[in-house]
N, C-alpha and C positions, 0 to 999 in steps of 0.2 A: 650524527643521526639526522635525516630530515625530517623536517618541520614542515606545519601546512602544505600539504601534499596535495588536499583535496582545492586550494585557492589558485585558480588559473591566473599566470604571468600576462600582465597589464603592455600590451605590446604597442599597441599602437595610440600612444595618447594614453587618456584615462580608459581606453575599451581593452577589452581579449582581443584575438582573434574571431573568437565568433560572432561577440557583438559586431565585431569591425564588419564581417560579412553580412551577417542581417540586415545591417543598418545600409550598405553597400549596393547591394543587391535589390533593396528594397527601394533607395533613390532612384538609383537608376533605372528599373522599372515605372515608378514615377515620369522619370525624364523621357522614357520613349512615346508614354501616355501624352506629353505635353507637345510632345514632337509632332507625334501625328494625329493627335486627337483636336476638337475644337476644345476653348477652355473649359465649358462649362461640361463637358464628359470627361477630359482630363483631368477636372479636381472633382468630378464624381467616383471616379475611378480611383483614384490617386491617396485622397484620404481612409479609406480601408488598407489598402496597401503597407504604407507608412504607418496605420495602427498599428496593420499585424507584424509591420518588421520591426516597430519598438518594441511589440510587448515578448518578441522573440527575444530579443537582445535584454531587456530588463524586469521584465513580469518576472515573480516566483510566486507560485503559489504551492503554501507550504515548505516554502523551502527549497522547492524542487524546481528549476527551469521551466519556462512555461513549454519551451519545446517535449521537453519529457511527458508533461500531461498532455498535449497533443498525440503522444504516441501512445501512451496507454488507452486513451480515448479511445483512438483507432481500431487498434488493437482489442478491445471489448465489442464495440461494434462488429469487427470484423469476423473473431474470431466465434466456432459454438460454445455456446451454455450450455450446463448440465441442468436441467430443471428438476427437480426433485417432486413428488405430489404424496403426500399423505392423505390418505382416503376420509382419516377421520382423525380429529383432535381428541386426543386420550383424555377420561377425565378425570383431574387431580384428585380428588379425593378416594376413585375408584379404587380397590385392591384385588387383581387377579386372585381365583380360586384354581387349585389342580385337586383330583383326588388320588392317594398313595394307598391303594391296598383299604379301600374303601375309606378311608379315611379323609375329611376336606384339609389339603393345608394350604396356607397361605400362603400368599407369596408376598416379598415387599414392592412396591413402585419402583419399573424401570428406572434407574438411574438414580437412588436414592440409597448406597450404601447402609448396610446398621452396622454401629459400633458397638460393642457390648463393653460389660466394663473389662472383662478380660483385656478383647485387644484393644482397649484405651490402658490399662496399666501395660501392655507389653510395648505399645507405642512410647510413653511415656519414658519407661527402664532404657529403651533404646536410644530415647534422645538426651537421657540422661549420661550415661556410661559411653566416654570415649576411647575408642581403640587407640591402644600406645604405641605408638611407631616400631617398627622391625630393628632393633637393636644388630648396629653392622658389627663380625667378629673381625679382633686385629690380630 
């Protein structure tokens, strides 16, 4: 059965592959800055670069690759929002009225179940009393 499934094989040296590429990709980027750049725009340049390709290769935050929260990022900026607007904030203590046949009856607060003591004992018997398994015939 395999094990650590989710732990990437350490390939080159103490890196992944991916580090090996961040960190890769991000020198040598460096290196073309140094190439054609004067020094003091090459290591302007240069130290952002090499931040972001370290913290590509070893940032987590949460747990998670820092690549991955780059792309959620994105991905929320990018993508639309649902905005919701409630015109007006209900108030807690309020209790809706209808009337049935002239009569006022109440209602209870949205989202605020009642239990009566019925169905508190019928909840109860239920958590009580377990069903016995299907007896197989031989």
């Amino acid at each position: 059965m395999p094990q650590f499934i989710d732990v990437e094989d350490k390939i080159i040296g103490p890196l992944t592959l991916k580090q090996f590429i961040y960190l890769a990709g991000s020198a040598g980027l460096c290196i073309v800055f140094f190439a054609y750049l004067s020094f003091v725009f090459a290591l302007l340049f240069s130290l952002p670069v090499a931040g972001f390709g370290a913290a590509l290769a070893f940032y987590k935050i949460n747990g998670k690759p820092f690549i991955d929260v780059l792309e959620a990022g994105f991905n929320y900026y990018v993508h639309e929002k649902l905005l919701l607007w409630r015109q007006s904030e209900p108030n807690e203590h309020a209790e809706s009225t209808a009337t049935t046949e002239g009569k006022p009856v109440v209602l209870p607060e949205r989202g605020a179940p009642r239990l009566t003591r019925g169905k508190l004992s019928e909840l109860a018997w239920s958590l009580d009393v377990k069903p016995t398994p299907p007896v197989e015939k031989q």
